[in-house]
C-alpha positions in Angstrom: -34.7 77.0 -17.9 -34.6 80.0 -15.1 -31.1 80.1 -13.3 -32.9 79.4 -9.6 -34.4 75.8 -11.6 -30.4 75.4 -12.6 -29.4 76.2 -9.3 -31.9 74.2 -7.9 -31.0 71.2 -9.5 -27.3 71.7 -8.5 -28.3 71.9 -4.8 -29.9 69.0 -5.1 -27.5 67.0 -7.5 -25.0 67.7 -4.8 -27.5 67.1 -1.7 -28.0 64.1 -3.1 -24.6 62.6 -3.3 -24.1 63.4 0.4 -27.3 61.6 1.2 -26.0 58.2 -0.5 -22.5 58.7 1.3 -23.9 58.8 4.4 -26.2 55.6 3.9 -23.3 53.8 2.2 -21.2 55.1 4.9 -23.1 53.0 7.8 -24.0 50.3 5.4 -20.1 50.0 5.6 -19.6 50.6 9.2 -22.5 48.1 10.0 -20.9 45.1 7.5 -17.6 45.7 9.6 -19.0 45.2 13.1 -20.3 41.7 14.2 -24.0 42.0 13.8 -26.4 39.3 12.9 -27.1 38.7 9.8 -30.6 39.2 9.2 -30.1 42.4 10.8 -27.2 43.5 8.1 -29.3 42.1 5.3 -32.4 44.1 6.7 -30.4 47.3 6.8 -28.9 46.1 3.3 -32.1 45.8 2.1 -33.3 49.3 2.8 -30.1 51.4 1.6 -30.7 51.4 -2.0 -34.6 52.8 -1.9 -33.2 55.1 1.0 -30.9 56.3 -1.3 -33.6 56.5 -4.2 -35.9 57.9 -1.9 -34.1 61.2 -1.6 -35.8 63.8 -4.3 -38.6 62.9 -2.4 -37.2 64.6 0.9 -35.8 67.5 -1.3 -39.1 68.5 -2.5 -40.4 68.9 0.9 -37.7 71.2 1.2 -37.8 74.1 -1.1 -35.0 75.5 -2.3 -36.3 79.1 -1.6 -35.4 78.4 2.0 -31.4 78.8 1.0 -32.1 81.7 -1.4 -34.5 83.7 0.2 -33.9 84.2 4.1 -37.7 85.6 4.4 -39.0 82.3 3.8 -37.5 81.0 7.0 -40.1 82.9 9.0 -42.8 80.3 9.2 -41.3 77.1 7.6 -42.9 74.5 9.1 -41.2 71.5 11.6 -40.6 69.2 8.7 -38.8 72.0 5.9 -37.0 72.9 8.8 -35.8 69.6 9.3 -35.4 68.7 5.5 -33.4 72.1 5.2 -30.8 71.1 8.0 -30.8 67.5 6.4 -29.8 69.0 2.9 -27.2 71.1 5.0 -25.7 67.8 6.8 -25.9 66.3 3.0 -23.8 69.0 1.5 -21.1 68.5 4.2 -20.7 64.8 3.3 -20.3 65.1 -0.6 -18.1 67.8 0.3 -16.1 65.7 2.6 -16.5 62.4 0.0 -14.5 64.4 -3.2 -12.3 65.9 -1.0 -11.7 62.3 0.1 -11.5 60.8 -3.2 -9.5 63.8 -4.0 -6.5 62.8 -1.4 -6.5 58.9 -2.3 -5.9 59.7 -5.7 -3.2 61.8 -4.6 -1.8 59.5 -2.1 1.9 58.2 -2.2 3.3 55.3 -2.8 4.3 53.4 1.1 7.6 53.5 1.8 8.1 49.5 1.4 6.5 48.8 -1.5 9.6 48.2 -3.7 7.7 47.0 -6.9 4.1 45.4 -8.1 3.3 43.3 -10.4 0.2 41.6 -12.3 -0.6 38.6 -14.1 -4.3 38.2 -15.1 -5.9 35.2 -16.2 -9.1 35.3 -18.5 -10.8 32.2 -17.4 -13.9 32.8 -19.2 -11.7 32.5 -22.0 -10.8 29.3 -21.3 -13.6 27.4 -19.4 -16.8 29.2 -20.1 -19.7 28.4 -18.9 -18.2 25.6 -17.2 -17.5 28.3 -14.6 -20.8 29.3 -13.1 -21.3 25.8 -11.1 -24.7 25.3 -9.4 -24.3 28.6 -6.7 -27.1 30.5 -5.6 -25.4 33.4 -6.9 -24.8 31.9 -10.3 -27.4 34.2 -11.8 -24.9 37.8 -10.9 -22.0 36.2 -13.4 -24.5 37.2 -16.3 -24.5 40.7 -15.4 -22.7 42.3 -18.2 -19.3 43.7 -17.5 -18.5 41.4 -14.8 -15.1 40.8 -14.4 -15.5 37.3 -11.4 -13.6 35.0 -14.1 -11.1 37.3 -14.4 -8.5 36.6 -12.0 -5.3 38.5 -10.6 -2.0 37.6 -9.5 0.0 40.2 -7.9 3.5 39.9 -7.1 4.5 42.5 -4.6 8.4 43.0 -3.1 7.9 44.5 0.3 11.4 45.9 1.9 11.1 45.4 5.9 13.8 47.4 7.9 13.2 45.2 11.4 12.9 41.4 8.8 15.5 39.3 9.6 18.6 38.9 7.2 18.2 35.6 7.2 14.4 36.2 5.8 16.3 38.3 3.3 13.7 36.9 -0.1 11.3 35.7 2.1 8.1 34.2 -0.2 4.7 34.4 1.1 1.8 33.6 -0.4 -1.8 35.0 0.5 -5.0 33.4 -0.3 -8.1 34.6 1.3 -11.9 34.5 0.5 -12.7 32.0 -1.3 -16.3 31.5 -0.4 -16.7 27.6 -1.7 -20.5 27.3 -2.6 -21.5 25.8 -5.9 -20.5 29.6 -7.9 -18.0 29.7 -9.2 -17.6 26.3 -9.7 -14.6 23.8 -8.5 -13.2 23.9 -12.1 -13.0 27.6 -11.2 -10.8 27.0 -8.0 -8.7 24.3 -9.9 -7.6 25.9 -12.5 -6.3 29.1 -9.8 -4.5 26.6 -7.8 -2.8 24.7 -10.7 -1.4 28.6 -11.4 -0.5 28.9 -8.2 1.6 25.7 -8.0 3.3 26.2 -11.2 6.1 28.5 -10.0 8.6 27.9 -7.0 7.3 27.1 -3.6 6.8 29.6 -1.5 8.2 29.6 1.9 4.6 30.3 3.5 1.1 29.9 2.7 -1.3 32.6 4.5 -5.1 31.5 4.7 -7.1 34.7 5.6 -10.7 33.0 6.0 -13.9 33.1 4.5 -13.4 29.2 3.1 -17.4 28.1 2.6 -20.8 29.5 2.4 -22.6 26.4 2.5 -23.2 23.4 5.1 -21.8 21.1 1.7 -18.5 22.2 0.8 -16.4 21.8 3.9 -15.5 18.8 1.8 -13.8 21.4 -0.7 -11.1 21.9 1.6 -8.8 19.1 1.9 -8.4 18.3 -2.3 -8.2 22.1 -3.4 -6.1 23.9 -0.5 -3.7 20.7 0.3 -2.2 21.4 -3.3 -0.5 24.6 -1.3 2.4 23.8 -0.1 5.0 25.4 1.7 8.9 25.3 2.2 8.5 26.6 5.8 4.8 26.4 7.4 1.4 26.8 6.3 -0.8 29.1 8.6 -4.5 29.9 8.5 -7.9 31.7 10.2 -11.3 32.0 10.0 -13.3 34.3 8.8 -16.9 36.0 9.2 -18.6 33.9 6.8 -16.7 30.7 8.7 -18.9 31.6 11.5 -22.2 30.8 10.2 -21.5 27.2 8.9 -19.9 24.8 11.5 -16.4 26.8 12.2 -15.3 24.0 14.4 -15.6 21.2 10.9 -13.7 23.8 9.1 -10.8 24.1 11.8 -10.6 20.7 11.9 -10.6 20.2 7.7 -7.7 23.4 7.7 -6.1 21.4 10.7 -6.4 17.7 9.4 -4.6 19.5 5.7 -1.6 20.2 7.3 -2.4 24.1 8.3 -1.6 25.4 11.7 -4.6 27.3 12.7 -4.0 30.1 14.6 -7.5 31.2 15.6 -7.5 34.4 17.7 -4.3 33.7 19.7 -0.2 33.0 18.9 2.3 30.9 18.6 6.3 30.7 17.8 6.9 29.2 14.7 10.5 29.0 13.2 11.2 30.1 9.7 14.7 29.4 8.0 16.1 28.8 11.1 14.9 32.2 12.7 12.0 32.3 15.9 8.5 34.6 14.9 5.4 34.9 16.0 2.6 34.4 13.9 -0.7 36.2 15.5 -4.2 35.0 14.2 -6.9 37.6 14.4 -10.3 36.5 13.8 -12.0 39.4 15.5 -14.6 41.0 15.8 -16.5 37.5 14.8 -15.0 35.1 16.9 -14.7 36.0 20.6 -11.2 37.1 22.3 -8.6 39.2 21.3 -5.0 37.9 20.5 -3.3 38.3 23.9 0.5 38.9 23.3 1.0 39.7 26.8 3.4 36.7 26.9 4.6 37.1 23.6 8.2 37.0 23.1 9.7 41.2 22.2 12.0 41.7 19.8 10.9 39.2 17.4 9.5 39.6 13.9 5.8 39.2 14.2 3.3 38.2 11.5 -0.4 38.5 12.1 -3.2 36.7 10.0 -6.2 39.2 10.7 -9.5 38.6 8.2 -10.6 42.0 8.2 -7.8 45.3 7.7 -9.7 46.9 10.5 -7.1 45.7 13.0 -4.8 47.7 11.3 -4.7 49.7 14.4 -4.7 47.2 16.8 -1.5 45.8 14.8 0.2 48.8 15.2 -0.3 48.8 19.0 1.3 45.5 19.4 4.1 45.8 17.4 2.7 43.6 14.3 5.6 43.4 11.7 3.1 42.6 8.5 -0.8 41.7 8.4 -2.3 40.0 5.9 -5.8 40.5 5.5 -8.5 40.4 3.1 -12.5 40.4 3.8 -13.1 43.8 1.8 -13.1 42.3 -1.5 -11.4 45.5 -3.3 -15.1 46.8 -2.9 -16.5 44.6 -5.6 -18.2 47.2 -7.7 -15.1 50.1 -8.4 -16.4 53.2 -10.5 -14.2 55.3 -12.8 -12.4 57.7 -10.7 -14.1 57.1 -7.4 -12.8 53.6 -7.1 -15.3 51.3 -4.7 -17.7 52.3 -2.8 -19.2 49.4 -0.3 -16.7 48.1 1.3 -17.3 46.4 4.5 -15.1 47.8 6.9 -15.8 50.4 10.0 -13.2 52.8 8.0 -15.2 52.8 4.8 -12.8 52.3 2.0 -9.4 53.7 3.5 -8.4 49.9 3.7 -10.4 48.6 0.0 -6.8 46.7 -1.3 -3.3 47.3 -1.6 -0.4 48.2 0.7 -0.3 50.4 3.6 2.4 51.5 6.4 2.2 53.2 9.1 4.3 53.5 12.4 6.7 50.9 11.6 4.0 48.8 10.6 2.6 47.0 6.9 -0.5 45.4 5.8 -1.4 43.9 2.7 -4.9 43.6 1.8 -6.2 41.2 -1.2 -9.4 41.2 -3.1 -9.8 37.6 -2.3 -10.7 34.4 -4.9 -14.0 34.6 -4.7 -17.5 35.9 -3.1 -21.1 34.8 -1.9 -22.3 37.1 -4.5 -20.0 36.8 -7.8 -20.5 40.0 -9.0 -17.0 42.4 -9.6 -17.3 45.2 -11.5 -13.7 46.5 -12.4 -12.3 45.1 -9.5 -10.8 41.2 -10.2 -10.9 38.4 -7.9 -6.5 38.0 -6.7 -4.4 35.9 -5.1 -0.9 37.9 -3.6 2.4 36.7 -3.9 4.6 38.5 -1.2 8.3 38.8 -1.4 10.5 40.2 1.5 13.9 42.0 1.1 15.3 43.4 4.3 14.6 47.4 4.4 18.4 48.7 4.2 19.1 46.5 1.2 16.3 48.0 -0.6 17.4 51.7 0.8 15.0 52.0 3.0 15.3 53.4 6.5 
């Protein structure tokens, strides 16, 4: 094999990743924004052969225009065009290891005093009793899937602005779990019976996504009234919510004893202390939370169904958000870690902690999806604990 075939190949190795980061890249961007749906499925739908499809642009665009400047004289429209493409494509796998590079570099946020992890190996235990009578039963065949095998994290989070009297605070965040035949209720039973097992927490956090059907509103009420609280129970909506009658499952979340915050806020007291809890439903649900009238200077917890108002938190003084929507990316690869996630910010916000500017989120891989299908990336439930920031030696 002659050295300009090798190099050749590298080139286009390389080109190629770039190529399938920028049509992951606004297969992400898209799945965060509030498109229809048969538009995100169409563009969904075209990615992958997009992706394939790319030797085929490369071999319109011969390699002797990089290593021989003389054959730039009469390329024609489309090799010029192909060049600059492979160009653009270089940039981007450039961009995506350096990228991959830094998050596997990053550090640890400043208020994430410890994690822990509990998995349970459902399969083990029910078996095909799991897979229920979902459309999407067919995905928990694909070997290696991991949708049975199911994560409870225990994270401590030291707060420097939580109130002393919050001092051990318990949360508990559930988000995503998709009811729609797959997995099946045994599925959601058995999580919920682990759940209740230990103390009761002090809150219970619903981040949306609760069906996928028109059928299983009826879910609801029996699986989710098992969580209770010490203090108050709060919850949203989320994306998939939206398609299948939002106002029945408001009124389910409502009639189980869960304040629904929707896209507004409201004071709630907790262990004798005044907060506001914020629900943020957006970009699905019209309106922004307006905090306008909120009271300053008190701790504020927001509800948001997708990390992407991060930001926005930060700009109104949010305390913690809870969030969830991304999944963990579903599908993680050795090293690289996911890859669609559906969030404008691509996978800076997959799971985990983050802090910035006085400011935490936690974002959970939710219970469940529309598609079961998780490749090195469980299904979890989070169980938060809250130590003021000084106690923990934290500024």
């Amino acid at each position: 094999m002659s050295c300009m075939l090798i190099l050749l190949l590298f080139v286009g190795a390389v080109a190629w990743v770039g190529h399938a980061c920028i049509w992951t890249a606004t297969l992400n961007h898209l799945y965060g924004r509030a498109l229809p749906k048969g538009l995100l499925k169409l563009w969904r739908f075209v990615t992958a052969p997009a992706i394939l499809a790319f030797p085929l642009l490369f071999w319109f665009a011969p390699m002797r225009s990089f290593v021989d400047v003389s054959a730039w004289e009469e390329p024609s429209r489309w090799e010029r065009g192909a060049g600059l493409y492979v160009v653009v494509c270089w940039h981007f796998a450039l961009v995506f290891v350096y990228v991959t590079f830094r998050r596997a570099l990053r550090k640890r946020p400043a208020c994430l005093v410890s994690e822990r992890t509990r998995t349970l190996d459902l399969w083990a235990e029910l078996g095909t009793e799991l897979r229920g009578d979902g459309k999407g039963r067919a995905a928990t065949r694909v070997p290696g899937n991991c949708a049975f095998k199911f994560d409870i994290t225990d994270l401590t989070l030291a707060l420097p602005n939580l109130p002393p009297a919050w001092d051990g605070l318990t949360i508990l965040l559930v988000s995503d779990l998709h009811f729609h035949g797959t997995p099946a209720r045994a599925y959601f039973e058995h999580i919920i019976d682990e759940l209740t097992a230990g103390p009761t927490p002090d809150l219970v956090c619903l981040a949306g996504d609760f069906v996928d059907t028109d059928t299983h509103h009826e879910w609801i009420r029996p699986l989710l009234g098992r969580l209770h609280a010490n203090e108050a129970r709060l919850a949203i909506l989320g994306n998939h919510d939206k398609y299948h009658d939002p106002d029945r499952v408001r009124a389910e979340l409502t009639a189980t004893g869960y304040t629904v915050l929707s896209n507004g806020w409201r004071e709630i007291t907790v262990r004798g202390v005044t907060c506001v809890a914020v629900g943020h439903e957006g970009p699905w649900f019209p309106g922004t939370p307006d905090l306008s009238a909120a009271p300053t200077g008190t701790f504020r917890l927001c509800l948001s169904h997708t990390p992407d108002n991060f930001y926005w938190g930060i700009a109104h003084q949010v305390n913690l958000m809870l969030c969830g929507h991304v999944h963990g990316g579903g599908i993680r690869v050795p090293l690289i870690g996911s890859i669609f996630v559906p969030s404008i910010y691509g996978r800076r916000f997959d799971y985990g902690v983050f802090e910035k500017d006085g400011s935490a989120m936690v974002v959970n891989r939710g219970v469940s999806g529309k598609e079961p299908l998780r490749i090195r990336c469980n299904p979890q439930a989070v169980r938060v604990r809250l130590v003021v920031g000084q106690a923990a030696g934290l500024s």
